[in-house]
C-alpha positions as a Markdown table, in Angstrom:
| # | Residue | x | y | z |
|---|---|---|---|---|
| 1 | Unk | 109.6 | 106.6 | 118.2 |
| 2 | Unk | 111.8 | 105.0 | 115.5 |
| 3 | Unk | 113.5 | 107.8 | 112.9 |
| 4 | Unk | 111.1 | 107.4 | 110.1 |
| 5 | Unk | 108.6 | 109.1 | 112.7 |
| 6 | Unk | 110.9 | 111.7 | 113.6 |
| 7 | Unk | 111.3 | 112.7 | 110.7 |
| 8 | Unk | 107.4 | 112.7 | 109.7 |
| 9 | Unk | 106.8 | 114.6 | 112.6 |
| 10 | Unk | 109.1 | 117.0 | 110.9 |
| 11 | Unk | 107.3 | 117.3 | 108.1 |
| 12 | Unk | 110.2 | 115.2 | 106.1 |
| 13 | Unk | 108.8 | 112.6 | 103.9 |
| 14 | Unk | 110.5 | 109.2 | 103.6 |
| 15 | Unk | 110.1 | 106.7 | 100.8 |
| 16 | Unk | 111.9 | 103.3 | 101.1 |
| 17 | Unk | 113.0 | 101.0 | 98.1 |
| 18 | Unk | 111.2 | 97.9 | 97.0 |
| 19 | Unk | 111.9 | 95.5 | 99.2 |
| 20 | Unk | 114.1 | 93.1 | 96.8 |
| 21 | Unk | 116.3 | 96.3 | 96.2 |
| 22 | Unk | 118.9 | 98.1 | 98.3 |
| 23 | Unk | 119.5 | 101.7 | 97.1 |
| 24 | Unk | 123.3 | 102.5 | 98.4 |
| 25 | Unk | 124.0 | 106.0 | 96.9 |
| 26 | Unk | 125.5 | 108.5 | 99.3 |
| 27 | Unk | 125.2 | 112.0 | 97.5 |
| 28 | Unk | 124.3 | 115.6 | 97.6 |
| 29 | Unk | 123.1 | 118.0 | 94.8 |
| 30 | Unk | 123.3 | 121.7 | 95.8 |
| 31 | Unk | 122.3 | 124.4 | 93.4 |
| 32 | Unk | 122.0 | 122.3 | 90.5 |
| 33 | Unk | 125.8 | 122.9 | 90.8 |
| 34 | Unk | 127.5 | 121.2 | 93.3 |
| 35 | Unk | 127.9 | 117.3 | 93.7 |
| 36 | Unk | 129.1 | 115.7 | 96.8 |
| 37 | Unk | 129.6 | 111.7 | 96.0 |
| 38 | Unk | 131.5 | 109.2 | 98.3 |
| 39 | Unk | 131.6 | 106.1 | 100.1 |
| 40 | Unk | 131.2 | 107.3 | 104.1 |
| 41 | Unk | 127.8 | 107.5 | 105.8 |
| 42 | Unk | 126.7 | 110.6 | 106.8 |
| 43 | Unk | 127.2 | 110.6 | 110.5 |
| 44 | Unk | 129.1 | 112.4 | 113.0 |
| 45 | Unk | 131.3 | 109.4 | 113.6 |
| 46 | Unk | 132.3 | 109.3 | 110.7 |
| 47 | Unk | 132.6 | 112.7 | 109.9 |
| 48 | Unk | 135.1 | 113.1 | 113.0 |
| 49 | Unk | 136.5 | 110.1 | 114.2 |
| 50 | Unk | 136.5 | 107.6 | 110.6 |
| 51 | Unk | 138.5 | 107.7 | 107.6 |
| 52 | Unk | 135.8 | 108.2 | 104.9 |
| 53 | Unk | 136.7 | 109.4 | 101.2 |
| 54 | Unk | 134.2 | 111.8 | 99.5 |
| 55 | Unk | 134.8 | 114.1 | 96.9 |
| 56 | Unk | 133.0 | 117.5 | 95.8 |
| 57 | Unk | 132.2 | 118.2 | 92.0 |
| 58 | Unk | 131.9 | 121.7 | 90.8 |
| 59 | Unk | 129.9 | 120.9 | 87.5 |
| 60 | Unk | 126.4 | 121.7 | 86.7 |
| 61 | Unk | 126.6 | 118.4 | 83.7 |
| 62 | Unk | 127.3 | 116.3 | 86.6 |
| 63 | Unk | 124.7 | 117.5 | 88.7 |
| 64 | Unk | 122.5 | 117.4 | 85.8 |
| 65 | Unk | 123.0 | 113.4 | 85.7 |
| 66 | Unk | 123.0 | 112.6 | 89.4 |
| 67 | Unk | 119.8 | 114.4 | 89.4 |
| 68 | Unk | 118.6 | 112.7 | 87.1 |
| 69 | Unk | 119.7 | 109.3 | 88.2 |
| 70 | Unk | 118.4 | 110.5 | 92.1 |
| 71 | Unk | 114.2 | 111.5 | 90.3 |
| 72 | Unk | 114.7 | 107.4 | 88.4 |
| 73 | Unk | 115.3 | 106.0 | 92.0 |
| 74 | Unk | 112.6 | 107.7 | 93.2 |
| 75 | Unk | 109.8 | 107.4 | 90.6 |
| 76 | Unk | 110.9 | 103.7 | 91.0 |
| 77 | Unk | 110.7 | 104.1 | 94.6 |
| 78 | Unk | 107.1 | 106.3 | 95.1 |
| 79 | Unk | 105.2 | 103.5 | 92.9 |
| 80 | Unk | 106.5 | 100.8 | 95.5 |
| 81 | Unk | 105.3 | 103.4 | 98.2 |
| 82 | Unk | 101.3 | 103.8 | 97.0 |
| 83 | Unk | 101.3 | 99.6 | 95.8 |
| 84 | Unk | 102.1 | 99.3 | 99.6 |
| 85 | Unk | 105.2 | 97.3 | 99.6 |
């Protein structure tokens, strides 16, 4: 079972980009408040062992526009899904 079905089985829907694009944004939104933003991936690895740089934003403007730029990724993304690409 590959993740995508793990995480279907789950209930946890997963879109994927259109295949010519690579979405590489590595954020959280919490609370419509909160903004975590960084380069590391969001493993254990390297959450323990790497040196990864992130930083936490305490701003509900700039949670306001990374929302917003997350729902453009995804309307993008959800067409891609139902034409089947």
């Amino acid at each position: 079972m590959n993740d995508t079905q793990k995480l279907n089985k789950e209930g946890i829907e997963v879109e994927y980009d259109y295949p010519k694009v690579r979405t590489h944004d590595k954020l959280v939104v919490v609370d419509c408040k909160y903004t975590v933003v960084g380069a590391h991936n969001w493993t254990e690895a390297a959450l323990t062992e790497q040196n990864e740089s992130s930083i936490l934003i305490k701003s509900e403007a700039i949670a306001k526009d990374f929302l917003k730029h997350f729902y453009q990724i995804h309307d993008q993304t959800e067409k891609y899904v139902k034409m089947g690409w």
